[in-house]
N, C-alpha and C positions, 0 to 999 in steps of 0.2 A: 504494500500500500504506500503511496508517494506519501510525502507529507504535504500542507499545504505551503509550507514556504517554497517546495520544490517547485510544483506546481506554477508557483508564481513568478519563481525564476524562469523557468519553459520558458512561460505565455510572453513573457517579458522580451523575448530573445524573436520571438514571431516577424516584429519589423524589419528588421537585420536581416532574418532568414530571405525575406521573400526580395529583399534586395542581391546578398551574397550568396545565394543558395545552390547555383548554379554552378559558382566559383571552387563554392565547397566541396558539391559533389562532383567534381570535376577533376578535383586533388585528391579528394579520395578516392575514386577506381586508378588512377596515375600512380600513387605510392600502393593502393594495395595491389593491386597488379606488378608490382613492383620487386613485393617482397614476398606475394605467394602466385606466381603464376600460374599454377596448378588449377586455379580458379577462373582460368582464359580457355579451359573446356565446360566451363557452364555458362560463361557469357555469350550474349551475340553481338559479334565485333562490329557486323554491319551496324546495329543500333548505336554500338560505344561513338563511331567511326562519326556517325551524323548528329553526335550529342543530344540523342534523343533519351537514353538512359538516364547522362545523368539528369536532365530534365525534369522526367519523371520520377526519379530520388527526391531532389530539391523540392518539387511540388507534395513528396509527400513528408520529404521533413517539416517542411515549413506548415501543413496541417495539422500533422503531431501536435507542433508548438503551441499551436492555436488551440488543439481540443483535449489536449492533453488530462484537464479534467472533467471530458465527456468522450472515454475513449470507447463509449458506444456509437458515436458518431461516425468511427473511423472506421469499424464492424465492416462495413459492406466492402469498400473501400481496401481493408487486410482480406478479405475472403479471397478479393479479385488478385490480389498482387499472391496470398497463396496457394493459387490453382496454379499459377505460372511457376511460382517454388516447386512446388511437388512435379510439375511436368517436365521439371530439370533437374533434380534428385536433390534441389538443395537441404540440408540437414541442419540439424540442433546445432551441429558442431563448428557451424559456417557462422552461425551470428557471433560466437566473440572476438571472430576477427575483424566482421563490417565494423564491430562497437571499435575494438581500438582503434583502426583508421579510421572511422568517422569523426571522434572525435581531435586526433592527430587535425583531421585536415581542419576542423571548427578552430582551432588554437594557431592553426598555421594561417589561416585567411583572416581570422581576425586580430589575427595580434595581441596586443595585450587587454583589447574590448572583451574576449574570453576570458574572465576572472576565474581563478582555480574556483571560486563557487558556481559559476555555470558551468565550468567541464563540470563538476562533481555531480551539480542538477539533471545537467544531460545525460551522464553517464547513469545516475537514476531510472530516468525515467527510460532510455533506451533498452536498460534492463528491463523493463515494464512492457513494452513495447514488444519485447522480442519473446518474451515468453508467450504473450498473446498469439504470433507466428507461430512459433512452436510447438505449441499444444493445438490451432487449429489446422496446423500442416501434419502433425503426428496421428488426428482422426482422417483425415484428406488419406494420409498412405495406407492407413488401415483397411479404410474403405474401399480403394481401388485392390488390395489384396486379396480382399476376403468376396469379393464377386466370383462369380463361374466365370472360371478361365480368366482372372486376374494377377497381375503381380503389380510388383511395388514401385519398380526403378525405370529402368529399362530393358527391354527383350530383344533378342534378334528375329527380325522379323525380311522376309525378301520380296520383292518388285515381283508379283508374277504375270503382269499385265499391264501394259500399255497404251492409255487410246489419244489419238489428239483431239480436241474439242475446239480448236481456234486456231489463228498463226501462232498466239500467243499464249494459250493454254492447255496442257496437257495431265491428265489423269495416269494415277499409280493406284493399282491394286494390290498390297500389301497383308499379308497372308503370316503367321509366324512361322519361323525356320524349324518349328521341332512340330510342324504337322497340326498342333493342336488347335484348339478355337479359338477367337476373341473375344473379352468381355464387349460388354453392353457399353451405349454410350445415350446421352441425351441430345437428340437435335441440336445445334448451332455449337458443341463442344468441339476441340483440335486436338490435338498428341502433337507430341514432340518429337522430328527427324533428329537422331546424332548420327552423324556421318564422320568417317576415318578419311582427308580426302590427300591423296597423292603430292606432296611438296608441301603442306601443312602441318606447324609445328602441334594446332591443338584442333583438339576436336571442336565440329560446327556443330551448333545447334538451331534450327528451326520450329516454329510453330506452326501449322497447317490444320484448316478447319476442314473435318468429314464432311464429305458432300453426298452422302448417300445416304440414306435410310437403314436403323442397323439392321445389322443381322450376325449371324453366331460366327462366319468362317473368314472374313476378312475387313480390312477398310479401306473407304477411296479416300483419297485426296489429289486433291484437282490444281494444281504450281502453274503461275505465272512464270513466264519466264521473261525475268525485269534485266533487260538491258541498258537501261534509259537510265539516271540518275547518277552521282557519286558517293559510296562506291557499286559499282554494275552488281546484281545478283546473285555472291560466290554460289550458294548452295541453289539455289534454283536452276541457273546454269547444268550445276555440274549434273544435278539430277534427269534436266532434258537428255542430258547422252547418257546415263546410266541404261546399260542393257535389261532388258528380264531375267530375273535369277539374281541380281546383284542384292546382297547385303548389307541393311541399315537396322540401326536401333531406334527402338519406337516407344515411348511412353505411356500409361495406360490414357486413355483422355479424360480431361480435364475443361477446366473452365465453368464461366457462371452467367454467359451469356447464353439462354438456351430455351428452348418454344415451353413454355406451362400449356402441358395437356391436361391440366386440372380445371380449365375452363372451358367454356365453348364459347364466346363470343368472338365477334368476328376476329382476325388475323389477317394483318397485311403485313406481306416482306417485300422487303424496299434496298433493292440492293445496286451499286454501282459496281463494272468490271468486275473483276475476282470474287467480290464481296457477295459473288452471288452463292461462292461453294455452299456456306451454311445455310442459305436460303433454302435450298433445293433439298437439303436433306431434312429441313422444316416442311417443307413442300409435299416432300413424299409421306413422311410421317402420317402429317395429318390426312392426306388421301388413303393413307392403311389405316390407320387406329380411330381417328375421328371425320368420317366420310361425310357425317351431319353438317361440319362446323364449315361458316364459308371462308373460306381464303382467298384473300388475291393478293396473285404474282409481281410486284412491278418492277422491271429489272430495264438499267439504264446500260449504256453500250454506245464507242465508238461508229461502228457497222457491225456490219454480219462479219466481217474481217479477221475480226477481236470477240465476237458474240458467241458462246459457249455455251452450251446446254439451250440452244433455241429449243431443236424437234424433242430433247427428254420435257423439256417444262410444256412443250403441246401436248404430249403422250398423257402425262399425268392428271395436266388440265382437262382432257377431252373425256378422260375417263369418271370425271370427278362433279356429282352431278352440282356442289355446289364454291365448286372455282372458278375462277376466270384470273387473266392475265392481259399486263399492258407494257409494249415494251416500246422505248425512247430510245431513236439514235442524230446522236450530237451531229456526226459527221457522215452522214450517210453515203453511200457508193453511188454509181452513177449504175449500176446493175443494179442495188437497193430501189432507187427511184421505180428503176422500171416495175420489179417486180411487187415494190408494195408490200414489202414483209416487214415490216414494222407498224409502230400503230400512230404515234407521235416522232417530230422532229423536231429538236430540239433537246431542251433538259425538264427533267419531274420539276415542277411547278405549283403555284397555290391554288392557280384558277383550275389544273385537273387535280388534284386531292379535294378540292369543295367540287367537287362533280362525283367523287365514287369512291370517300369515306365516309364510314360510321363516327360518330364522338364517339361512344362507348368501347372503341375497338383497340386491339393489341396492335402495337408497332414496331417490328424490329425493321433496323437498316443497319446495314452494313456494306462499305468500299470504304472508297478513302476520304480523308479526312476531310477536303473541302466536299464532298458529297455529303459525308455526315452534317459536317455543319448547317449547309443550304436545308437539307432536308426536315432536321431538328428544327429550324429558325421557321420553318414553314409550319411547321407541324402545330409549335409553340404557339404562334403568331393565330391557328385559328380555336387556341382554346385545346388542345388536349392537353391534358393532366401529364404531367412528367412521370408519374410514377408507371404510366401506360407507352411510354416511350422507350424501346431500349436499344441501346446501340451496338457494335462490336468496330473497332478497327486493328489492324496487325502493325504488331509492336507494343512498345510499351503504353502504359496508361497517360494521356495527359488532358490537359483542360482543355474542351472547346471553345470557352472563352477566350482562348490566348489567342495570337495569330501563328497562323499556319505557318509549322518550321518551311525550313526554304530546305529541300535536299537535291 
């Protein structure tokens, strides 16, 4: 139990954070990486690479500081960040080393503003902090174990099918290496690729969302292959020329982005480019287990070029007496035009969501971040409840409110 003075020390420290915060965790993955490298096969470099981690470190230290005595606040918030621990084996034994470097860098960046009574506060409450991770990432392991056909860590699992669904998208059937089943998973969760890749000193890790509907013998996941940006897409890349047969580790899946089949009200998935994997496996779900409830599809797209899962999301829709589907392309083909395989041109917008949504209705979106935004502001703007709003994007957690990192 912190005491109140601790406490008051924390909250005190808040202004500072959301100014330096960035700085700090920024010195922190620099020296810990430094002196346990060992820990650069559970990071994702690409993220370190575009300082998007530490970003999202600094926005959650700087919360902490702030709710430190309401750290029910922070509940959802730790859930989210330990589905992504346990999908990367992180353990008990890893937070006293984040603790001494974090606060090394808190003392290093601020100088002699870190009074030995705030390292002491921090260190406090970090202790506090970290046991909450720990004890809810220690049920998190338990629970992916003790399923049929569960384990804990990661498994060896191989590629035994290949299909391409775009220029730029391509599906992995992932099967385990010792023959036996998969557990179970919930619509819109991922697993984690680790990959051993050829001239690399540490292992890659990825997160990738199922795109299929489960079932007991294997899982899809559906990789962009991100050329564009810096740095270019190590593991995606490498995975487009991975043969069949080839071997990777896979974690059980995880995450907390995911369809409540506990309800029937409507459902709408709202997805941009890639973001549509976990739609689809939302998609199909409810076309199997809830055929009653209505769903609609609305999935955004460069063209047909880039547009992934057209004829599965018809297949599913046509079968489904109460679906339908609307899809948007930004830039459409001059073959598109003719053929008229799209529904709107352009981008999702306010004036069609006040044409074929419910208020009452569930909303998940998922692509990228300025989609997410656009979409949320729209959504926001006509009166839906936030708490009927949910989002997913790939990478670490950060605030909508901020502006879009540059990568």
């Amino acid at each position: 139990m912190l005491t109140e003075k601790t406490i008051q020390i924390v909250k005190s420290t808040a202004p500072v954070l959301e100014v330096k915060g960035k700085e700090i965790t920024t010195h922190f993955y620099k020296t810990m990486f430094e002196a346990h490298p060992e820990l650069l096969n559970i990071f994702n470099h690409a993220n370190q690479q575009k300082g998007r981690q530490q970003t999202a470190l600094a926005n959650t230290v700087t919360a902490a500081a702030k709710y430190i005595d309401q750290l029910e606040v922070l509940l959802p918030v730790v859930r989210q960040i330990a589905h992504k621990h346990r999908s990367l084996a992180i353990k008990a034994e890893h937070y006293p080393i984040v603790g001494e470097f974090l606060l090394k860098a808190i003392k290093e960046v601020l100088g002699d503003a870190a009074t030995e009574e705030i390292l002491q506060a921090w260190a406090e409450a970090y202790g506090a902090i970290a046991d909450i991770f720990i004890q809810v990432e220690k049920e998190m392991y338990e629970e992916a174990e003790q399923q049929k056909n569960g384990w804990k860590d990661f498994k060896p699992f191989r590629i035994v099918r290949k299909v391409k669904e775009s220029e730029s998208i391509t599906s992995f059937y992932l099967a385990p290496a010792n023959g036996q089943g998969v557990s179970s998973f919930i619509p819109g969760q991922y697993i984690s690729l680790r990959v051993n890749m050829d001239g690399e000193t540490y292992l890659q890790n990825r997160q990738y969302s199922l795109s299929d509907a489960p079932n007991e013998k294997m899982y899809r996941i559906s990789v962009k292959r991100e050329n564009e940006g810096t740095p270019a897409g190590k593991v995606s890349n490498f995975l487009h020329e991975c043969e069949v047969g080839y071997e990777v580790e896979v974690s059980a899946p995880a995450g907390d982005f995911v369809l409540d089949t506990n309800q029937s009200k409507p459902v709408y998935l709202i997805s941009g480019g890639v973001g549509v994997t976990p739609m689809l496996s939302m998609l199909k779900t409810i076309a199997q287990d809830q055929p009653e409830r209505n769903v609609t599809f609305i999935h955004a797209a460069q063209n047909s070029l880039v547009h992934a899962f057209g004829e599965e999301v018809k297949d599913v829709v046509s079968l489904s007496a109460n679906a339908s589907s609307y899809l948007f392309y930004s830039n459409p083909t001059s073959e598109d035009k003719v053929k008229q395989n799209y529904d709107y041109e352009g981008f999702v917008n306010r004036d069609f969501f006040e044409k074929v949504i419910e208020m009452d209705g569930q909303f998940y979106v998922c692509g990228p971040i300025p989609f997410i935004k656009e979409v949320v502001t729209q959504l926001t703007a006509l009166d839906i409840q936030a708490e009927n709003i949910h989002y997913e994007f790939f990478g670490p957690a950060i605030n909508l409110n901020e502006p879009t990192p540059v990568q």
